[in-house]
N, C-alpha and C positions, 0 to 999 in steps of 0.2 A: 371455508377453512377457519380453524378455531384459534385466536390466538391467544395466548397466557400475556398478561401483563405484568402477572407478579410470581415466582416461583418460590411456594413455602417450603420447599425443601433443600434449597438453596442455602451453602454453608458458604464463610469466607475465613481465607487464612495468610496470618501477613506470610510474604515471603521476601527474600532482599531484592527484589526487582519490583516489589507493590505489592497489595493486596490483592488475592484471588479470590475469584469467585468460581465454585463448581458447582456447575451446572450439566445439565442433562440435552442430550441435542438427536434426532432422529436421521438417519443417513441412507440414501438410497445402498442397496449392499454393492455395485463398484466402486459406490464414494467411498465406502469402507474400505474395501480393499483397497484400495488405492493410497490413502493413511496406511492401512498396514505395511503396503509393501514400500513407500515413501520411508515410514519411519522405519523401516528394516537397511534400508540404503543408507540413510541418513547418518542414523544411529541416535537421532533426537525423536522423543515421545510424539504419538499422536497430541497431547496437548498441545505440545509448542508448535504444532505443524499447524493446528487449527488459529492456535493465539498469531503465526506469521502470516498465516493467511486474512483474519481479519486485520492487522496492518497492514498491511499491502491494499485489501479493499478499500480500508479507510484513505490512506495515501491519495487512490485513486481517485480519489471523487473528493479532494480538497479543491480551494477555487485555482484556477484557470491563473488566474494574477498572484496568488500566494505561491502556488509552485514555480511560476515564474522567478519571483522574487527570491526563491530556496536556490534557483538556480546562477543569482549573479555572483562575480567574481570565482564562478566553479572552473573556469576555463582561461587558459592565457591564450594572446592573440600574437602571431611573430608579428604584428604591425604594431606601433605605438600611436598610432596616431586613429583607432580604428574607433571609438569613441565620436569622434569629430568626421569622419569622413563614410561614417557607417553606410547613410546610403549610396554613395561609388559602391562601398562593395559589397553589400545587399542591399539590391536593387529593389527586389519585392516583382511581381507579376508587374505584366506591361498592361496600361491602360487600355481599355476595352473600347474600341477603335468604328464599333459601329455605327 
């Protein structure tokens, strides 16, 4: 498999969310369909469906401890005291007993 490192025909153009890069990308034909009929639901361009799909990949594969860390204080607890007493109430798996 051949891979381009560098694409000379590659333009970029500011827009107010960043600067774009357009590029060229090759698509099995239900990947395609599948953009098409996505952005006919949608109502937003196969671009932006490609551009949220690589966020979302990107997201994906951040570390283990940074998404953690994205995820404190997302959630309120009815207890006050859940800080201090966390494990009473996650426990975690029972000690392996053999």
């Amino acid at each position: 498999m051949h891979h381009d490192t560098q694409e000379p025909h590659s333009e970029t153009r500011k827009e107010p969310g960043g600067t774009m890069v357009r590029t060229q990308v090759l698509l099995k034909e239900d990947q395609y369909q599948f953009l098409k009929d996505r952005s006919r639901e949608t109502g937003n361009s196969i671009s932006a469906l490609v551009r949220e799909s690589v966020d979302c990949l990107r997201g994906s594969t951040a570390p283990l401890k940074q998404r953690a860390i994205e995820l404190l204080g997302a959630f309120e607890a009815d207890r006050s005291d859940v800080s201090i007493r966390h494990d009473e109430y996650f426990p975690g798996p029972e000690p392996d007993s053999r």
